[in-house]
C-alpha positions in Angstrom: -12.9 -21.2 22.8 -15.8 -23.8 22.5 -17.4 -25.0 19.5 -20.1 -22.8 20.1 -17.9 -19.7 20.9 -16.1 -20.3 17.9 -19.7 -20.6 15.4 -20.8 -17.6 16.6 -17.2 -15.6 15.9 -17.5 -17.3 12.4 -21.1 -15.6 12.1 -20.6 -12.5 13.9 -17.7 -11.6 11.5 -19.7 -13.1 8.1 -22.6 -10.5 9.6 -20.3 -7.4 9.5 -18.5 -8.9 6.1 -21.9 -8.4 4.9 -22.9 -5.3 6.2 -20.1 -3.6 5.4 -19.2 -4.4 1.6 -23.1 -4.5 0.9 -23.4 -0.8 2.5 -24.1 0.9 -1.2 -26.6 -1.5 -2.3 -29.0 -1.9 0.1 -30.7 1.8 -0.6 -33.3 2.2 -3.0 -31.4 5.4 -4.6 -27.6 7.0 -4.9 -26.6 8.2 -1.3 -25.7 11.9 -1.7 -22.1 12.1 0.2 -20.2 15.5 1.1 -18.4 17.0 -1.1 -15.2 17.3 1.5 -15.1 13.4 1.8 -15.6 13.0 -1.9 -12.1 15.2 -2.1 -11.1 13.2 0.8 -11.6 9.8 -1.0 -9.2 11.0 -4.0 -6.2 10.6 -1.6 -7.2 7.4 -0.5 -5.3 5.4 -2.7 -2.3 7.3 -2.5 -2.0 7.2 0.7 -2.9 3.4 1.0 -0.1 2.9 -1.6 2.4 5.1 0.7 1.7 3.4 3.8 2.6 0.0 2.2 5.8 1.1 0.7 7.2 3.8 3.1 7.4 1.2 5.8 9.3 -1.5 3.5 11.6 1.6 2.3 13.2 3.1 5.4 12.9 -0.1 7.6 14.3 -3.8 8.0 13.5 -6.4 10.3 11.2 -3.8 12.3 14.4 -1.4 12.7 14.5 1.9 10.5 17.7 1.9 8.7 20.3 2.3 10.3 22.8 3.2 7.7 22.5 4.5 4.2 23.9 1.9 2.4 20.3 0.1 1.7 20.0 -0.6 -2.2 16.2 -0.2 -1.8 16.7 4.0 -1.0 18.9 4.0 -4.2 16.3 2.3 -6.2 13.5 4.4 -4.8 15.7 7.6 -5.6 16.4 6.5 -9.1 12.9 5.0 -10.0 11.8 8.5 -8.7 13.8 10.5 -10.5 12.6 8.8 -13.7 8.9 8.7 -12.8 9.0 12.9 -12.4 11.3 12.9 -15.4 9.6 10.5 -18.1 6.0 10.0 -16.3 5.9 6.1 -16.9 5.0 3.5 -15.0 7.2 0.3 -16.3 9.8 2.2 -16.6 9.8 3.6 -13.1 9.3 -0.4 -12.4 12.6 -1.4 -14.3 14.9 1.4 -13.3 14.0 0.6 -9.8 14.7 -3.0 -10.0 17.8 -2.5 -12.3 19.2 0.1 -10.0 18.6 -2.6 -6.8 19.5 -5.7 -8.3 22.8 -3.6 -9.6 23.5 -2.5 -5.9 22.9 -5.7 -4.4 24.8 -8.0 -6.8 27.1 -5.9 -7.4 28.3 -4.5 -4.4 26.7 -7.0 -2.0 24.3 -4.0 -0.2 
């Protein structure tokens, strides 16, 4: 790309920045939205979280898992099993790291 190819990508995409995260302050007043997307946007989050972590869960270098000795599917087991149990968040934190840092020092998984 030229110089002038490139300024022009740097502006285009500062344009659209702009546009895009200014979208609910440019109007003058609140812009009514549907209730079926505002029930839509609850699960947002949730389903941003579990398509971070289901990927690192059940795969490795690209590959799902191949067999089931993976400390991380223990961990995820155990720090579930407390989370629907006890309904806290650092301890669903520790028990999963305990119970992966047990499984992986300990028995090398």
């Amino acid at each position: 790309m030229s110089e002038w190819e490139t300024a022009l990508a740097i502006v285009g995409m500062a344009l659209v920045t702009l546009i895009t995260r200014g979208f609910f302050l440019y109007p003058e007043r609140e812009v009514p939205l549907p209730a079926w997307l505002k029930q839509g946007l609850r699960y947002a989050p949730l389903a941003a979280l579990a398509a971070v972590i289901v990927p690192e869960v059940v795969m490795s270098q690209g590959q799902v898992l191949g067999t089931w000795q993976d400390a991380r599917l223990f961990a995820t087991a155990a720090a579930t099993v407390y989370y629907f149990s006890r309904r806290g968040i650092l301890g669903t934190i520790v028990t999963g790291t305990v119970v992966m840092l047990a499984l992986r020092i300990g028995l090398g998984w």
